[in-house]
N, C-alpha and C positions, 0 to 999 in steps of 0.2 A: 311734616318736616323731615322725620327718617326715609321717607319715599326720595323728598328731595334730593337730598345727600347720596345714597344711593345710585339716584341716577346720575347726578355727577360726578360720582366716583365712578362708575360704567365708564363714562362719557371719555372721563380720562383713562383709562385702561384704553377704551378703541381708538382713543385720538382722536375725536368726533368734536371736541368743545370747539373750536374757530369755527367751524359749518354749522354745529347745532345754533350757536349764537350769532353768526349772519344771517339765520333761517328768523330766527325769533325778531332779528332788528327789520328784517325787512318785512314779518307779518305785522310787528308793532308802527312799522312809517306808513306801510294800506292801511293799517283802521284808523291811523291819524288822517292821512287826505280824505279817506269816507267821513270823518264825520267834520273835515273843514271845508271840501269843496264846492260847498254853500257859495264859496267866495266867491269865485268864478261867477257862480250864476248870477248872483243878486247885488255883486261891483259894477256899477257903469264904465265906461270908455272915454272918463277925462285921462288926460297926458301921464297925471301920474298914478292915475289907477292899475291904466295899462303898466306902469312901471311897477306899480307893485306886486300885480299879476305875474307879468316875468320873472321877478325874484321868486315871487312863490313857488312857480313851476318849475324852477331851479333848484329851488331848495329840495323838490322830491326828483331829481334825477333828471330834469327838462335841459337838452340846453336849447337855451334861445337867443339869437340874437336881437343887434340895436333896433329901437325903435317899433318895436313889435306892438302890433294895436290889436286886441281883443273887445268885443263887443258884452254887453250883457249876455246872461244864460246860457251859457257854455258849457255842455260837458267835453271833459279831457279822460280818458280811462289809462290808465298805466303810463303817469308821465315820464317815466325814467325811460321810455324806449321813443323821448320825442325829442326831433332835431331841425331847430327852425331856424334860419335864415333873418339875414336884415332887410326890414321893409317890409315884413309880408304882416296878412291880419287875417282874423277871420271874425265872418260877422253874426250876428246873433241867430241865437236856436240850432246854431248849428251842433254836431256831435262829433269827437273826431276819438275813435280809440285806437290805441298804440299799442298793443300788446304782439303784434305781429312786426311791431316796426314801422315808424312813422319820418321819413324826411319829408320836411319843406323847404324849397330852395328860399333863394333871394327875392323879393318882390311878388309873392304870389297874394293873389287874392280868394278867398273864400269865401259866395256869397253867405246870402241869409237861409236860415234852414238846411245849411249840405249836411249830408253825410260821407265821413271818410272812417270806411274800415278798414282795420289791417286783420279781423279774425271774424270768425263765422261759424256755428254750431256746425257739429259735424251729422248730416242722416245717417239716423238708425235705421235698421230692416223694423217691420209691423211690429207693435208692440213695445219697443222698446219708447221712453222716455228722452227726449230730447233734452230735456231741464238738465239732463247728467250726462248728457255724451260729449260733454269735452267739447274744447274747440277746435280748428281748424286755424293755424294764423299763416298769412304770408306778407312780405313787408310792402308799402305803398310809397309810391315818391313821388311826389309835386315838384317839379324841375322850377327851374328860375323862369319868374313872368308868366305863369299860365296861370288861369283864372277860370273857378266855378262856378258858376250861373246860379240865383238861386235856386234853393233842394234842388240841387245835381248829386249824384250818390254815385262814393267811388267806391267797388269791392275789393277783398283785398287779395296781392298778387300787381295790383297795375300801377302805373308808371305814366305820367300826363306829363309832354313834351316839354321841352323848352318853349315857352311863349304860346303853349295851346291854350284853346279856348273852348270850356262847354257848354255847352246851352243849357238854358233853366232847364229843371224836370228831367233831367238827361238818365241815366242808368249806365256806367260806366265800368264796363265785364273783362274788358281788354288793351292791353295800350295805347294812348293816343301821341298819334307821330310830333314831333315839333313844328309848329306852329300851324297846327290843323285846329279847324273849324266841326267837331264834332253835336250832334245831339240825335235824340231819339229814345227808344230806350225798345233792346237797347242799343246804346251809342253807336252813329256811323261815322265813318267819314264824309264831310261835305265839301268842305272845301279847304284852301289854304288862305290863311290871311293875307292882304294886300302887302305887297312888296317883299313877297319872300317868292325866292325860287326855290324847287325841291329839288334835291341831287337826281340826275340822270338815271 
């Protein structure tokens, strides 16, 4: 108890107590989503599950927009850095982590099984341990209308068109233009979808 006091009385002498105590509230709202995000995975995809889902992910920093449909078995990693749009969904087994930064426009689709990362362990030189080196994050964005085939996997740093499209099994390293026809892995461009013309 005199430990305690101590370092609160520090705290106040450096002026530290507003940041020491957003530090603490935000490591106490991570070990609350770790130990309820159960929800996500083992709630179905009736109309108001989906609705409950969206409040949830709201309530730890998510914003999301109307109508947002979520499938079974979801993981979400760092929802306070996620920003979704009305009308889009994402479907089961899929994984999407935000810690890098995640938007999703309006109407996107995410099949079954994708992955969307915004962060990536950083390489060590020999010897060193990967488990501790920190990560690497850059932010991802899913423009309005473009859709992931299922397990399409996006790494993070890229940016999927307005109304692009990826093929299942796809590997996606770098931007895909508006309304391109991508897959491979990894990813090329193929073609453009029907009834678009590309600027000159």
């Amino acid at each position: 108890m005199s430990n305690l006091i101590a370092r609160s009385l520090r705290s106040l002498r450096e002026g530290t107590v507003r940041r020491k105590l957003e530090v603490r509230r935000a490591m106490f709202r991570a070990g609350v989503w770790r130990r309820t995000e159960f929800l996500l995975w083992y709630m179905g995809y009736a109309p108001w599950q989906c609705r409950f889902k969206a409040w949830y992910l709201r309530e730890f920093g998510a914003v999301i927009g109307g109508d947002f449909y979520i499938e079974r078995c979801v993981t979400i990693r760092a929802p306070e850095k996620l920003k979704v749009g009305t009308h889009s969904g994402i479907g089961a087994f899929s994984v999407v982590t935000c810690s890098g930064g995640m938007t999703i426009g309006d109407y996107v689709m995410i099949g079954y099984g994708c992955r969307v990362m915004s962060a990536n362990h950083r390489v060590l030189p020999v010897g060193e341990q990967f488990r501790y080196a920190g990560h690497v994050t850059a932010p991802v964005h899913l423009k309005d209308g473009c859709w992931l085939g299922t397990n399409a996997i996006v790494l993070p740093g890229v940016t999927v068109g307005v109304g692009a499209v990826v093929a299942a099994g796809s590997l996606v390293t770098r931007n895909v233009p508006d309304y391109a026809y991508v897959g491979g892995v990894p990813a090329k461009f193929m073609f453009y979808r029907k009834g678009y013309k590309p600027p000159a």
